[in-house]
C-alpha positions as a Markdown table, in Angstrom:
| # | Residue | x | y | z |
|---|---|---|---|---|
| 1 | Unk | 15.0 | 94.6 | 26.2 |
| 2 | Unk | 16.6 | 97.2 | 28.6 |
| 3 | Unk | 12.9 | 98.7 | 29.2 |
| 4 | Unk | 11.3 | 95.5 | 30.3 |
| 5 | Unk | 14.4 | 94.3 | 33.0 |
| 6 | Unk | 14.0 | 90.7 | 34.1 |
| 7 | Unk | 14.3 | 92.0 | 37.8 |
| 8 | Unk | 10.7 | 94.1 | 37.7 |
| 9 | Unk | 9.1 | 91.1 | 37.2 |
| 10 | Unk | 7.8 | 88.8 | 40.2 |
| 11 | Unk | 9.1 | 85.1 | 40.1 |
| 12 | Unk | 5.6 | 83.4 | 40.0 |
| 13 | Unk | 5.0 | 85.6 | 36.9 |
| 14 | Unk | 8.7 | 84.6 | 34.8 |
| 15 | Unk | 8.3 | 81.4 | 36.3 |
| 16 | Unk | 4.6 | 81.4 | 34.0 |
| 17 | Unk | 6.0 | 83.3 | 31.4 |
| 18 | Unk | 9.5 | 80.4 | 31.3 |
| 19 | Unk | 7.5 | 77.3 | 30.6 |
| 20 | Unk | 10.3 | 74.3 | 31.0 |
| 21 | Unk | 11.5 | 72.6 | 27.6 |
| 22 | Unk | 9.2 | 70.1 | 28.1 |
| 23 | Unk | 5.9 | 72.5 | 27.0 |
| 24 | Unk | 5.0 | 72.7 | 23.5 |
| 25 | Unk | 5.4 | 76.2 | 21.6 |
| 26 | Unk | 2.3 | 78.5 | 21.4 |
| 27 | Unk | 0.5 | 76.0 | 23.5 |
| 28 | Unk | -1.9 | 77.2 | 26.5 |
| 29 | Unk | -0.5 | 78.4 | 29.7 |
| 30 | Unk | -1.8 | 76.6 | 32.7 |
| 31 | Unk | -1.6 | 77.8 | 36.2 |
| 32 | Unk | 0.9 | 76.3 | 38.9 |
| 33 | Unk | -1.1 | 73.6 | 40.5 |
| 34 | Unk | -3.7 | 73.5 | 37.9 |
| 35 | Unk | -4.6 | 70.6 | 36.2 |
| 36 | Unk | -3.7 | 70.4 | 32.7 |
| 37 | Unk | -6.7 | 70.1 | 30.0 |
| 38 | Unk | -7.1 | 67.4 | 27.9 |
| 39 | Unk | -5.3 | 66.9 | 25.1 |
| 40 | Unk | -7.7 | 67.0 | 22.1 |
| 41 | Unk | -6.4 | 63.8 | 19.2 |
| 42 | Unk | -5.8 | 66.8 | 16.3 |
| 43 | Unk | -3.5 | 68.3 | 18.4 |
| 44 | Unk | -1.3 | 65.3 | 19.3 |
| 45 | Unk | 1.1 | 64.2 | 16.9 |
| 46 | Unk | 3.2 | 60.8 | 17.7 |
| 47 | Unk | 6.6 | 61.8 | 18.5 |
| 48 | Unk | 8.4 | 61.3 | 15.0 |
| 49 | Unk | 5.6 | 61.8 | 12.8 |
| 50 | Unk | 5.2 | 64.1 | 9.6 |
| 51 | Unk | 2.8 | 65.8 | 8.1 |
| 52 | Unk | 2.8 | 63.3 | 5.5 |
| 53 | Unk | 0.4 | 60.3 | 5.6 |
| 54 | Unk | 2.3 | 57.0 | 7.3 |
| 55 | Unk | 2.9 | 54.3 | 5.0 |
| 56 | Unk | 4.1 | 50.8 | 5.7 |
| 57 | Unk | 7.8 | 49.9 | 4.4 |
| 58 | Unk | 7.9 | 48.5 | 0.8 |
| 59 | Unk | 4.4 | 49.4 | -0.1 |
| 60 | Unk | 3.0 | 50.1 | -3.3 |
| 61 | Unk | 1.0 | 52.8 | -4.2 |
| 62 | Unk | -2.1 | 51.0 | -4.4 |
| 63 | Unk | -4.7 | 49.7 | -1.5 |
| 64 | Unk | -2.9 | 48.2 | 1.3 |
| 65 | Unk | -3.6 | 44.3 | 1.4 |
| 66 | Unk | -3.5 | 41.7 | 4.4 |
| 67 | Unk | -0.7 | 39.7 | 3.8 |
| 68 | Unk | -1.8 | 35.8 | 2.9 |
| 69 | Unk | -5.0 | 37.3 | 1.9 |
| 70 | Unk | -6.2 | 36.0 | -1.5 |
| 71 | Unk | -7.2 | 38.3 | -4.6 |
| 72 | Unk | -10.9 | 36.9 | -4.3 |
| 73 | Unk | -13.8 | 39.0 | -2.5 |
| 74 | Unk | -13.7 | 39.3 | 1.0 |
| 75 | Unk | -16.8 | 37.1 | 2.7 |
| 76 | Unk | -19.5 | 38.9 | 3.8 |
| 77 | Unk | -19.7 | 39.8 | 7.8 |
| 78 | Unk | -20.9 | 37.2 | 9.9 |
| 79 | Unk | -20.3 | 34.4 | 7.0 |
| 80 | Unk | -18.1 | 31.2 | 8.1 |
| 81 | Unk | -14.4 | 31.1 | 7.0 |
| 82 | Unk | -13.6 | 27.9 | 5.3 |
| 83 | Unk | -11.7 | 26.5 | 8.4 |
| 84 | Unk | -14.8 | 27.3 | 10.8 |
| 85 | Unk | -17.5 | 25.8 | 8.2 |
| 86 | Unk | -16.0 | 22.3 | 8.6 |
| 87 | Unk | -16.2 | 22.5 | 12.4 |
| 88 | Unk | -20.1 | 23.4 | 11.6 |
| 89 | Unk | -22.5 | 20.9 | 12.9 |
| 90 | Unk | -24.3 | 19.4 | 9.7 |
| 91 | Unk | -28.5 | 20.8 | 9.2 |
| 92 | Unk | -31.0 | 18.2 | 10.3 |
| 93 | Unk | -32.6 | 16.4 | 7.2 |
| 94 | Unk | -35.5 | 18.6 | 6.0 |
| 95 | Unk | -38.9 | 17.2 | 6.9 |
| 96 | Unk | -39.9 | 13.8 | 4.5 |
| 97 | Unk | -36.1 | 13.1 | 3.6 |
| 98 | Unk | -34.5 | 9.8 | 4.2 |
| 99 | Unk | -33.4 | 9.3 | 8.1 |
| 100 | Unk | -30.5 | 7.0 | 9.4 |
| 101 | Unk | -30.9 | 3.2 | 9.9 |
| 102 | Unk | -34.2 | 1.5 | 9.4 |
| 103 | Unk | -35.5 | 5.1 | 9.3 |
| 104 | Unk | -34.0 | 5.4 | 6.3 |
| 105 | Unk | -36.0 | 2.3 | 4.5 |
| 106 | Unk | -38.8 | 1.9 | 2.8 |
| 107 | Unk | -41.9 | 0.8 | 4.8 |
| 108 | Unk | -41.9 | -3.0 | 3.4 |
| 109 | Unk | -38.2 | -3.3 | 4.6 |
| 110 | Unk | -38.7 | -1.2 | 7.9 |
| 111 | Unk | -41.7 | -4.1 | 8.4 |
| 112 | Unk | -39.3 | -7.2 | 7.7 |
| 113 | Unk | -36.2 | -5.2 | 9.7 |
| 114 | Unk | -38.6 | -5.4 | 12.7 |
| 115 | Unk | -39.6 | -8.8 | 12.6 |
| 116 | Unk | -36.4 | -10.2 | 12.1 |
| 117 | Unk | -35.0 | -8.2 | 15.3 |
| 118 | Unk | -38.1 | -9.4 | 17.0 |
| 119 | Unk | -37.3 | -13.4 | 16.1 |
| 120 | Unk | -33.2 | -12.6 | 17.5 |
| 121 | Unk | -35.0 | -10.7 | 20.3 |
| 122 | Unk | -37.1 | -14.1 | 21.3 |
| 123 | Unk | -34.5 | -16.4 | 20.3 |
| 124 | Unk | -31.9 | -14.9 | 22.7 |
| 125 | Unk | -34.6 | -14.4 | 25.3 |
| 126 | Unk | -35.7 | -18.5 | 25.0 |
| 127 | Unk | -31.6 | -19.6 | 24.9 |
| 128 | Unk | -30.7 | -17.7 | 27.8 |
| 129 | Unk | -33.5 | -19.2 | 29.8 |
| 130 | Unk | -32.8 | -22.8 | 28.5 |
| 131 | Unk | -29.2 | -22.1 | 30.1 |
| 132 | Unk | -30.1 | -20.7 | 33.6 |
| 133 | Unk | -33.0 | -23.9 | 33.6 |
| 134 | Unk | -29.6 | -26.1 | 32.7 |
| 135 | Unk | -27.0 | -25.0 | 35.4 |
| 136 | Unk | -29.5 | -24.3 | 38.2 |
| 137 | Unk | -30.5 | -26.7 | 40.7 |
| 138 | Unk | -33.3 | -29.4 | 40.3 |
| 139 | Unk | -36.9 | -27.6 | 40.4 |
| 140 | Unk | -40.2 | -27.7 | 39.6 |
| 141 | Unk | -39.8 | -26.5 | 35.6 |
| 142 | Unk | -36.4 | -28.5 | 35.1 |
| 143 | Unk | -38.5 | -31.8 | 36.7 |
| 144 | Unk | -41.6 | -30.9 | 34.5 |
| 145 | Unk | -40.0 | -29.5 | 31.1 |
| 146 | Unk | -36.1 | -31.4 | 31.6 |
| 147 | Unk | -36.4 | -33.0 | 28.3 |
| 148 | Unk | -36.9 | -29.9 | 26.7 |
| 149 | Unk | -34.3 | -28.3 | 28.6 |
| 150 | Unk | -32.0 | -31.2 | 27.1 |
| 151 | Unk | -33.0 | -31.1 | 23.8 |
| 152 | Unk | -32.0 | -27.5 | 23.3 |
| 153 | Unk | -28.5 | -27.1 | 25.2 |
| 154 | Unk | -27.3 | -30.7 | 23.9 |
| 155 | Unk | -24.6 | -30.9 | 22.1 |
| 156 | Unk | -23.8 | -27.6 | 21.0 |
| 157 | Unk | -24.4 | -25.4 | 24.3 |
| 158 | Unk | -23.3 | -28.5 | 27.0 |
| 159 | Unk | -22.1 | -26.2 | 30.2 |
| 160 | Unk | -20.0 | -27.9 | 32.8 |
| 161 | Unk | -19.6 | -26.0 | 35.5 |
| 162 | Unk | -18.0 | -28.4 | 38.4 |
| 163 | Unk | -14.7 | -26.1 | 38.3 |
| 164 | Unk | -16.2 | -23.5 | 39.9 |
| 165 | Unk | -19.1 | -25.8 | 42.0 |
| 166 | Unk | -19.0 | -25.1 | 45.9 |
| 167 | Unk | -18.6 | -28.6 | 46.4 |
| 168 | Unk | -16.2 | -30.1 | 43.7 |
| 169 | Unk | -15.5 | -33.5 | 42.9 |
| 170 | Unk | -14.0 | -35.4 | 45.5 |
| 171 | Unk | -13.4 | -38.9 | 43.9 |
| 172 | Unk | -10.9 | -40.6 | 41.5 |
| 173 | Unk | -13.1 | -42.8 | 38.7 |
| 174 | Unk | -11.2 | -45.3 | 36.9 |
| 175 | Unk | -12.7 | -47.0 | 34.3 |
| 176 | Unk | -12.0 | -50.6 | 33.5 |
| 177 | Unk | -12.5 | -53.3 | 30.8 |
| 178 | Unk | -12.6 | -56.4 | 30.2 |
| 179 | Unk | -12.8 | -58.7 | 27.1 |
| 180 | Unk | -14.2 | -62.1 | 26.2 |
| 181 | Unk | -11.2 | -63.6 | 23.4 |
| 182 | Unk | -12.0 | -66.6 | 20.6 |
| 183 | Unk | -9.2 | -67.7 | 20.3 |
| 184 | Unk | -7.0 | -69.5 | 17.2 |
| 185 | Unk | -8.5 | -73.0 | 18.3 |
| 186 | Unk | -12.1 | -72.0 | 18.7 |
| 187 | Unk | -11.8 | -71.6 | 22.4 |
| 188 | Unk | -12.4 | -68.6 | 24.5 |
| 189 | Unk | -10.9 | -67.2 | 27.1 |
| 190 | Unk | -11.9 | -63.7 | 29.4 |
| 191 | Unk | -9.1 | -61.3 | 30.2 |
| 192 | Unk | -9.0 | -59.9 | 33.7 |
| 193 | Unk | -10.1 | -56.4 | 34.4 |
| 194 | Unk | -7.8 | -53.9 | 32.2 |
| 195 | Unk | -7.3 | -50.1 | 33.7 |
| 196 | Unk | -7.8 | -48.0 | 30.8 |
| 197 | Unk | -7.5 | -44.8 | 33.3 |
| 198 | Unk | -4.4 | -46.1 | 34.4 |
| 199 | Unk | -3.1 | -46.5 | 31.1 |
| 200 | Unk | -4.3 | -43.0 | 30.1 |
| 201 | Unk | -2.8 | -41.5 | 33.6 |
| 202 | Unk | 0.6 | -43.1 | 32.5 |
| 203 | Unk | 0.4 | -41.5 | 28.7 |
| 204 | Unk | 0.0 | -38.2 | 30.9 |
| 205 | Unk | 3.2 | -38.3 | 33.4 |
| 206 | Unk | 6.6 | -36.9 | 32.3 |
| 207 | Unk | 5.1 | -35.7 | 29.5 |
| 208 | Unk | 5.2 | -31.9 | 29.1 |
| 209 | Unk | 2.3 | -31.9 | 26.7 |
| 210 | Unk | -0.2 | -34.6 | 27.0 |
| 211 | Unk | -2.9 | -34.4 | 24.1 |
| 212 | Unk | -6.3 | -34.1 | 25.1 |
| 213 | Unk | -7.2 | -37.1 | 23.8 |
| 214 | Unk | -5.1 | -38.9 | 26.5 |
| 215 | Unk | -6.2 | -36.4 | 29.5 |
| 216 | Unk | -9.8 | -35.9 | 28.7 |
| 217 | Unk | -11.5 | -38.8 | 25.9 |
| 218 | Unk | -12.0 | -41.6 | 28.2 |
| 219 | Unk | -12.8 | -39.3 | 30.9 |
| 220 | Unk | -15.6 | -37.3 | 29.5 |
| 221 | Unk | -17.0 | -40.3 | 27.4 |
| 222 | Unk | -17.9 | -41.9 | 30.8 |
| 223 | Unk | -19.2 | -39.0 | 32.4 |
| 224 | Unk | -21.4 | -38.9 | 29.4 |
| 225 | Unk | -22.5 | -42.4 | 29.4 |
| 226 | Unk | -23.2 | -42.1 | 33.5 |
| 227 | Unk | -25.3 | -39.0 | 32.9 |
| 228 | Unk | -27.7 | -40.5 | 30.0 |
| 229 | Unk | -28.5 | -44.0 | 31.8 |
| 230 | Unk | -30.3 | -44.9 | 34.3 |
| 231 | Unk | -29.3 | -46.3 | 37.5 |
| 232 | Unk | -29.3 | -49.8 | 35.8 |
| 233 | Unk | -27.5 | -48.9 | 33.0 |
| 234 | Unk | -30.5 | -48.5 | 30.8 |
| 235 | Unk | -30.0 | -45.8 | 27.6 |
| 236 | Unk | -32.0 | -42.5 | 28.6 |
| 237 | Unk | -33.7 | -41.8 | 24.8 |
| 238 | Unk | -31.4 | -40.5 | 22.1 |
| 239 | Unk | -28.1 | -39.3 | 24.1 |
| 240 | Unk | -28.3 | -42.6 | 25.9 |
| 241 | Unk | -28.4 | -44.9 | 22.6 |
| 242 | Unk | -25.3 | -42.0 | 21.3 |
| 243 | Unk | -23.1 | -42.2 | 24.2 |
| 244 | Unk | -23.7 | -46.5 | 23.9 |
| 245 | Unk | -21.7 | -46.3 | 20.8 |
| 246 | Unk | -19.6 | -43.3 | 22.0 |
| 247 | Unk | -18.1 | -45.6 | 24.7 |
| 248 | Unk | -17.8 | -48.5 | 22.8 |
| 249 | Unk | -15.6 | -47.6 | 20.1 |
| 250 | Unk | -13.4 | -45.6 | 23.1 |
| 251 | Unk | -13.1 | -49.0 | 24.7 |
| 252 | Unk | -11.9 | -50.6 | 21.6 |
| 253 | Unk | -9.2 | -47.9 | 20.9 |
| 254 | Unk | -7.6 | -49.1 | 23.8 |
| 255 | Unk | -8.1 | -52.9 | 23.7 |
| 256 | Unk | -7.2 | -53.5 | 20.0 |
| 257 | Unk | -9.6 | -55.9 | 17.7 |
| 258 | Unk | -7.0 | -58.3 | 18.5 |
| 259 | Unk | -5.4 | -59.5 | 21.8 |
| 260 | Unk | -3.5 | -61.6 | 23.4 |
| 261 | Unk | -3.7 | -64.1 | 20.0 |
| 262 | Unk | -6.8 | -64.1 | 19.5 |
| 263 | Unk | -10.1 | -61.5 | 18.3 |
| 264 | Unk | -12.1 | -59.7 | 21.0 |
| 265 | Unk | -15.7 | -60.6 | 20.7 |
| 266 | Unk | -17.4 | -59.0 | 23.9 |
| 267 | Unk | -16.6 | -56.5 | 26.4 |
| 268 | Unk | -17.6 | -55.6 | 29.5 |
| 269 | Unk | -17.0 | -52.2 | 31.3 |
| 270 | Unk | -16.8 | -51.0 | 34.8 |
| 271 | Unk | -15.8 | -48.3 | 36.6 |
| 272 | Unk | -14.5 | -47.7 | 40.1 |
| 273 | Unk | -15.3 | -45.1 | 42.4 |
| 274 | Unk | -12.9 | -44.2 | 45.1 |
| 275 | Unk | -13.6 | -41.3 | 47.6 |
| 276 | Unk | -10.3 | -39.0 | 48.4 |
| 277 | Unk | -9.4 | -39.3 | 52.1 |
| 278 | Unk | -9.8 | -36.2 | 54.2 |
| 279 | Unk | -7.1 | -33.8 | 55.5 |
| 280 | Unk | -5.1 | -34.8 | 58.1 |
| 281 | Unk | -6.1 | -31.9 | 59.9 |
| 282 | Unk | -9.7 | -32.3 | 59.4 |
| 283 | Unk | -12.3 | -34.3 | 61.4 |
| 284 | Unk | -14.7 | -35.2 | 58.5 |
| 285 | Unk | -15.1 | -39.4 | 58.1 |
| 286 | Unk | -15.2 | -40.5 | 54.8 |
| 287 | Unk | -15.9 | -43.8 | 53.6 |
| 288 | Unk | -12.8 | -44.9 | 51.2 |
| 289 | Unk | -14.1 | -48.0 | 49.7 |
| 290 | Unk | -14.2 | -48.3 | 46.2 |
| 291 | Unk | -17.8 | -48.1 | 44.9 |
| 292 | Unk | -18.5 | -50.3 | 41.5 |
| 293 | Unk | -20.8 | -49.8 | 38.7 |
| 294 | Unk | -20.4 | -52.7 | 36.2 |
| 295 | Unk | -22.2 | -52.6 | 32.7 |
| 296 | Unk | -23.4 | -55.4 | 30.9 |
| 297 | Unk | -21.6 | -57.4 | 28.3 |
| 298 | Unk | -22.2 | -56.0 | 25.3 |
| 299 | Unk | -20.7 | -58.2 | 21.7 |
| 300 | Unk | -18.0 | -56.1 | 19.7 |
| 301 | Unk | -19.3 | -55.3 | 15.9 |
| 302 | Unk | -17.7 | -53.6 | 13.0 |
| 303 | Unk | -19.0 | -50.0 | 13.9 |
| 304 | Unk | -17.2 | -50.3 | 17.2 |
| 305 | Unk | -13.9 | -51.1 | 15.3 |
| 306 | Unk | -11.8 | -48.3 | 13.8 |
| 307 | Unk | -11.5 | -48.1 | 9.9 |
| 308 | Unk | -9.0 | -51.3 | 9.4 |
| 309 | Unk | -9.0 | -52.7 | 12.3 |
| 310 | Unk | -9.3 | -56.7 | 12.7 |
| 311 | Unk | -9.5 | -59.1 | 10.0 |
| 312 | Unk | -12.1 | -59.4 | 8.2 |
| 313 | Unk | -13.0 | -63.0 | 9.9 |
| 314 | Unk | -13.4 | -61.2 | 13.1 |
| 315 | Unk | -15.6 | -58.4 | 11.5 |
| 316 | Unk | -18.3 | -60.9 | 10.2 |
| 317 | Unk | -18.3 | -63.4 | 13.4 |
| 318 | Unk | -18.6 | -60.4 | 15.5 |
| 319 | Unk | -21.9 | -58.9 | 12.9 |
| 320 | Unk | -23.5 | -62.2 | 13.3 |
């Protein structure tokens, strides 16, 4: 020590010999300013490691296991986990197997599958013209084939579309009746002209919920009777001869088989058309007489008459 003094030695020289605390024992010396080489990974040790191998807290002496892994073989790399395999898209059916829907059948059903989507093809093809030839306006098919036209929408597919019309109705339509009475003495006598409409209309007001018998029977039966005669009253085929009866045992629901003391035999119905006057505010001229259309007389018989009504005299007088 007291040959080599610290004062014959230069500063840049203790100053390389005095690495700081920070250096590593035996370790290479590296030249002020230099930069320091790469550390190479067998000579780096994580601060507070042994020499001993590292082993996790609390675990045994044999292989180290994943925890929640099961005791079964691990899959193979690349093969599906459980959880993926049910998000897999299924294979396509192998060539020749069984497809979906009429696919899928044999070649006698695949034949009848066909045909019977070609008949509800046609059929909904055929009833979807019948209803555009029905609501549209007169032309040459309607005027040729109406008939036809008729026969498939009546009863069951009957459109009435006068709600949404650009021209709605404009007109009250009463209808009226009167009856021809034999009475007690064997004379007769004829009622004046009863307002079954007016009757109905009364049924209607101040009550909350009118039943659609009251609002809509007499109404509708009439339309249907205008719309399957002729101009003079004359039954137009099948629907005319229906709505004949139709009307009649609707009259007849409102007279009674009996009145006034004695047994309706014949009726006669009318109705009266009366145009709705125009705005005060508009210029239009309409003509606000009443407009009649008067129907025969026809005689009362028992099909007319509701299930007990009249005696049975009056049943077989009106027959004859």
């Amino acid at each position: 020590m007291d040959s080599y003094d610290e004062k014959d030695v230069p500063d840049g020289e203790e100053q390389a010999r005095r690495p700081g605390s920070d250096a590593a024992d035996g370790g290479p010396q590296t030249a002020p300013g230099a930069a320091a080489p790469a550390p190479n990974s067998e000579d780096v040790t994580p601060p507070g490691a042994s020499d001993t191998p590292a082993s996790t807290p609390g675990a045994s002496d044999g292989p180290a296991s994943t925890p929640g892994a099961s005791d079964g073989p691990a899959p193979a790399p690349g093969a599906p986990t459980p959880a993926s395999a049910a998000l897999t898209a299924p294979e396509p059916a192998a060539p020749g197997s069984p497809g979906p829907g009429i696919a899928g059948l044999s070649l006698p059903y695949q034949v009848a599958g066909a045909l019977a989507l070609a008949v509800v093809a046609v059929v909904g093809v055929v009833h979807i013209a019948m209803v555009f030839l029905h609501v549209a306006p007169s032309n040459t098919v309607t005027k040729q084939h109406g008939k036809v036209v008729d026969d498939w929408i009546y009863p069951e597919f009957e459109q009435n579309w006068k709600l949404f019309a650009p021209n709605p109705l404009q007109q009250n339509i009463a209808v009226q009746a009167r009856a021809e009475i034999r009475m007690a003495d064997g004379n007769r006598r004829t009622t004046g002209w009863i307002d079954l409409s007016a009757g109905d209309g009364s049924g209607i007001r101040g009550n909350p919920l009118p039943s659609h018998t009251q609002q809509n029977e007499l109404r509708r039966g009439w339309e249907f009777f205008i719309n399957s005669h002729t101009d003079d009253n004359k039954p137009n085929g099948l629907r005319g001869e229906l709505s004949d009866r139709y009307i009649h045992r609707i009259v007849m629901l409102r007279l009674g088989a009996q009145r006034d003391g004695g047994t309706v035999e014949r009726v006669q119905v009318r109705s009266v058309t009366t145009s709705v006057k125009a705005p005060r505010w508009s210029d239009e001229k309409i003509d606000t007489r009443p407009y009649y259309r008067v129907v025969p007389w026809w005689t009362v018989t028992p099909a007319d008459l509701p299930a007990g009504a009249g005696s049975a005299e009056a049943r077989t007088e009106a027959g004859r």
